[in-house]
C-alpha positions in Angstrom: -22.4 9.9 -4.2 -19.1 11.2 -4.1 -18.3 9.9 -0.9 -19.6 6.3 -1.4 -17.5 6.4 -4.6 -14.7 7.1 -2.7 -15.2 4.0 0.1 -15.4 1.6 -3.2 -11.8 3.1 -4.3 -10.5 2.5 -0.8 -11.7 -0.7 -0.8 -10.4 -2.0 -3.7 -7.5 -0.1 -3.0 -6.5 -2.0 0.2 -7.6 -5.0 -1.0 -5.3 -5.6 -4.5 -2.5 -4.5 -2.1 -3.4 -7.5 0.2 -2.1 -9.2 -2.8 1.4 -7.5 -2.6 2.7 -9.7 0.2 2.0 -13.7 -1.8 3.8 -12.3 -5.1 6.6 -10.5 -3.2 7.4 -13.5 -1.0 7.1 -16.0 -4.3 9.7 -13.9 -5.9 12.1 -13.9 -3.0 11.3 -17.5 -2.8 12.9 -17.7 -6.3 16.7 -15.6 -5.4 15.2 -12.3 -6.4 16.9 -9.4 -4.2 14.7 -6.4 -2.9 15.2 -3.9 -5.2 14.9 -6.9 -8.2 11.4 -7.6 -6.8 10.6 -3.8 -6.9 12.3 -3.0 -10.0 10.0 -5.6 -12.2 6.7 -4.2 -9.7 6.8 -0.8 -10.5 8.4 -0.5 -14.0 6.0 -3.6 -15.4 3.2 -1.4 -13.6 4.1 2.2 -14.5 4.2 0.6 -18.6 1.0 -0.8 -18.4 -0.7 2.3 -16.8 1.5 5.0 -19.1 0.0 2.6 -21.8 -3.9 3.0 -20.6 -3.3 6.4 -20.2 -2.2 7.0 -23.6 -5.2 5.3 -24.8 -7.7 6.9 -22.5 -6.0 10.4 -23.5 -4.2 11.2 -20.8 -2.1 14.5 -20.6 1.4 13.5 -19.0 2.5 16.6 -19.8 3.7 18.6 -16.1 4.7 21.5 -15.1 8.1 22.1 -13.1 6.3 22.4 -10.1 4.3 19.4 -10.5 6.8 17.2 -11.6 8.8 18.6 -8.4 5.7 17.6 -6.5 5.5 14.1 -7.8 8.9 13.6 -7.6 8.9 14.1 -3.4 5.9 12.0 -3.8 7.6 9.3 -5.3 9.9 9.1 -2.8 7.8 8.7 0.0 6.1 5.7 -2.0 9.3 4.2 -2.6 10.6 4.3 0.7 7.2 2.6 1.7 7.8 -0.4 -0.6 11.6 -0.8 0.1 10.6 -1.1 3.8 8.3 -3.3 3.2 9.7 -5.9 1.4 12.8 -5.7 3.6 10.9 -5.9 6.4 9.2 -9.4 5.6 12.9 -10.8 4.7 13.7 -10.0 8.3 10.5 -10.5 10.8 7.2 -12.6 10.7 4.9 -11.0 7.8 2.1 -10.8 10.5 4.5 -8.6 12.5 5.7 -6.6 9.4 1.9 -6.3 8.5 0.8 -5.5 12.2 3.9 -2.4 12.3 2.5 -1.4 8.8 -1.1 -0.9 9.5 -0.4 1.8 12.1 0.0 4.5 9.4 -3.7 5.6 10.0 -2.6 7.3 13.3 0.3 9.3 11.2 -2.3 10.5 9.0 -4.4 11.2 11.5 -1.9 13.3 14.0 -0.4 14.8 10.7 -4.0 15.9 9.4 -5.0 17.3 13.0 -1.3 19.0 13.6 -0.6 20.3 10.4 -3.7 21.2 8.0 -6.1 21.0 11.3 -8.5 18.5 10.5 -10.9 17.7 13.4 -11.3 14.7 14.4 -14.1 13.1 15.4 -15.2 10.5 18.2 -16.3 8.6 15.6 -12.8 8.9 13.1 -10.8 7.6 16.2 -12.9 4.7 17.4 -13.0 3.3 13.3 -9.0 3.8 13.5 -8.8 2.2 16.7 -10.8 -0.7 16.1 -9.0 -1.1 12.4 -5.7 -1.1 14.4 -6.4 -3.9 16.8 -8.7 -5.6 14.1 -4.9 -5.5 12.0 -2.7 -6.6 15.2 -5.2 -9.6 15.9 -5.6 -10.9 12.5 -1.6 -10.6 12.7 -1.2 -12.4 15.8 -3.3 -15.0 14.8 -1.9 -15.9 11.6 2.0 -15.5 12.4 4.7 -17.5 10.4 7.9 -17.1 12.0 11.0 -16.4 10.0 14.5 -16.0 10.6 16.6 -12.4 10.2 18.2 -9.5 11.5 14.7 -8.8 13.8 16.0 -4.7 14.3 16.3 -4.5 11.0 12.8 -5.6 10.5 11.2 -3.5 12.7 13.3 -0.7 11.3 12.0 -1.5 7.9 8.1 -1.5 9.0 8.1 1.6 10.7 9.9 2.8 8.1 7.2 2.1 5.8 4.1 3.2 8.4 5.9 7.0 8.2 6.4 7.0 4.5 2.9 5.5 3.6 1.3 7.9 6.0 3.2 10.9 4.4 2.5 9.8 0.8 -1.3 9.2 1.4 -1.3 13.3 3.5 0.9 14.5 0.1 -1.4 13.5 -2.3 -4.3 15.0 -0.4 -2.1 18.6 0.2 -0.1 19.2 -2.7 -0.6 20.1 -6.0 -0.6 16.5 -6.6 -5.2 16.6 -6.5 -4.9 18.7 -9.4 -2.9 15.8 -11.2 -5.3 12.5 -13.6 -5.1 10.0 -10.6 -3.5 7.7 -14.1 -1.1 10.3 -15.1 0.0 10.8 -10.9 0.0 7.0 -10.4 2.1 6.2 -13.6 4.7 8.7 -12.9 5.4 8.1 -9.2 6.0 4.5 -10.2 8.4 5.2 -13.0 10.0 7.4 -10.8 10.5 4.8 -8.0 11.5 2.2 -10.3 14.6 4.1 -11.7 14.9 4.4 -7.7 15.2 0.6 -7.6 17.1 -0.1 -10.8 19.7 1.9 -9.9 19.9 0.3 -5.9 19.8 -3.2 -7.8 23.1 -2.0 -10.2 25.1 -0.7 -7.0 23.7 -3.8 -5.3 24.6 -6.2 -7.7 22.4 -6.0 -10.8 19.1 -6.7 -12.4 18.5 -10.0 -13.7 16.7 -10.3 -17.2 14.0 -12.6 -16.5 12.8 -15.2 -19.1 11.1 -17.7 -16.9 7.2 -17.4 -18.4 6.2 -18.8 -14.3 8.3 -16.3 -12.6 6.5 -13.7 -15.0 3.5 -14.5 -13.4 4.4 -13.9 -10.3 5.8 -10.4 -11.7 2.2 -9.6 -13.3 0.8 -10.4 -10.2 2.4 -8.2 -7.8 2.6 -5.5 -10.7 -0.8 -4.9 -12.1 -3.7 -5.5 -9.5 -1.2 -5.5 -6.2 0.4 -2.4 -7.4 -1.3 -0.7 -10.5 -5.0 -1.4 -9.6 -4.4 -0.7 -6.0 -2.5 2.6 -6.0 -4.5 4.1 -8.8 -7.5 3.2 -6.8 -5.8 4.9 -3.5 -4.7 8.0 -5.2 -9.3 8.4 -6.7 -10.0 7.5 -3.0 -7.9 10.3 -1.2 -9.6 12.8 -3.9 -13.0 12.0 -2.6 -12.8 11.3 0.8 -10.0 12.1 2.3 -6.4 10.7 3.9 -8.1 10.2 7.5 -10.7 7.9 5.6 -9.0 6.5 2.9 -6.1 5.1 5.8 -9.0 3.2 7.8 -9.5 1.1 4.6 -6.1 0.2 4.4 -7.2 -2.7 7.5 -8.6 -4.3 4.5 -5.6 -5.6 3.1 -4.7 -7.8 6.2 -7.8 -9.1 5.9 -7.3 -10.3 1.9 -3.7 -11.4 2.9 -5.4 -13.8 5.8 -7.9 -14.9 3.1 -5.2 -16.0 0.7 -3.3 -17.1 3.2 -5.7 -19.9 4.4 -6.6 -20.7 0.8 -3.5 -20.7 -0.6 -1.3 -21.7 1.7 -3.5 -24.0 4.3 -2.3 -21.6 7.1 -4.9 -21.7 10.2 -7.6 -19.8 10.8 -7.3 -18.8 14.7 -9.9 -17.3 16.6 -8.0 -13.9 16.9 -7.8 -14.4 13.3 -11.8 -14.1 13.6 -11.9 -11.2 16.1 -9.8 -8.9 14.0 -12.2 -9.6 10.9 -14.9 -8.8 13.0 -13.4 -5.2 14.2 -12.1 -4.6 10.6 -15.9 -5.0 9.3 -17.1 -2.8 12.6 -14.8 -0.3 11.5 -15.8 -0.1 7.8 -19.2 -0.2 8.8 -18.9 2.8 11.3 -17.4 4.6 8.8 -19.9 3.7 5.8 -23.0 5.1 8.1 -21.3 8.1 9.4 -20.8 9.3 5.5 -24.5 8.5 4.5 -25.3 10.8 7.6 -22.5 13.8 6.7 
């Protein structure tokens, strides 16, 4: 039970963070800088999850070491976001998304090198399949944009380290002993005193008063960034980095969905292949947990 528990975390997980992409580009779209965009994310979502916690009776009290432990973590997660969103200023979102969805095999060759996990036939051919299932729904759906193309790459693989080592950190540290709420919240107030203080060297923080652009903000902050990473952190605590990181193919899939809905983009045949390997892979990795 704890294992199918911790599939439904991963999936919802990935999926809200398919999200991230449509309220990040809308707020670009509107003259907000990276670390703006970030800054409003994660300090609107860190409120609203210290807030929860407070009413659920959350301790947010930490030791040295875990606050140490949460700070490092915080970084990582930072680093991921940053990357991100720089990345998409710079190269196609499909390619940005493609780059990004190859963290899997970091937390795979970090889990087998470092804490030796074993990895099974079955492990690899649900990351492989997730991986191409990612690159084709990316190929097929690609918007071209205009930008400094190294720095984009940059950016992305930036982000596929970072994510890789946050997701292994949470797993491996003194971090699984932390309320997945309490955890969450404070590695997102931590990054977003990250951000404010790159948007004051980098030219400020605007106030914002705009009630439309606010939506925009809720968006990306509470299911896209909230929901999902509170979601990631329960899923690692049940099942694992390794299985947690195959999930994450779900959120090109929920980008492509809103995509075409949203935006009329076209729905391309790889578009259709790479759902197809995407649900393979999910399913592989639903009937290999009933059977462990």
């Amino acid at each position: 039970m704890l294992r199918v528990k911790g599939i439904l975390w991963a999936a919802l997980s990935s999926s809200t963070f398919g999200l991230a992409p449509l309220f990040t580009l809308l707020l670009l779209g509107v003259g907000y800088s990276s670390f703006e965009v970030l800054t409003y994310r994660w300090g609107v979502a860190s409120l609203c999850l210290g807030a929860y916690g407070l009413l659920a009776g959350c301790d947010f009290r930490l030791g040295r070491r875990e606050l140490g432990t949460v700070f490092l973590l915080s970084l990582f997660r930072a680093a991921t976001s940053l990357g991100l969103v720089i990345a998409y200023q710079n190269i196609a979102s499909g390619v940005a998304s493609t780059i990004h969805f190859m963290y899997p095999l970091v937390v795979a060759v970090v889990m087998m090198c470092f804490f030796r996990e074993r990895g099974s036939v079955w492990t690899f051919a649900a990351i492989g399949m997730s991986i191409v299932g990612a690159v084709l729904l990316s190929l097929g759906n690609v918007d071209f944009s205009h930008g400094d193309t190294t720095l984009g790459i940059v950016s992305a693989t930036v982000s596929v380290v970072a994510y890789g080592g946050y997701i292994v950190g949470v797993r491996r540290s003194r971090a699984v002993e932390i309320d997945s709420t309490v955890l969450t919240c404070c590695v997102m107030a931590f990054g977003a005193l990250f951000f404010i203080a790159g948007g004051l060297l980098t030219g400020g923080v605007r106030l914002e008063t705009d009630p439309h652009t606010w939506l925009y903000i809720l968006g990306v902050a509470i299911p896209a960034t909230a929901v999902s990473n509170m979601a990631l952190v329960q899923a690692i605590k049940s099942i694992g980095p390794t299985l947690t990181s195959i999930f994450g193919a779900m959120e090109p899939l929920t980008a492509v969905v809103i995509g075409v809905w949203v935006f009329a983009e076209p729905f391309t045949a790889k578009g259709a292949a790479g759902i197809l390997l995407i649900v393979a892979a999910v399913s592989v990795v639903v009937l290999r947990s009933r059977k462990g």
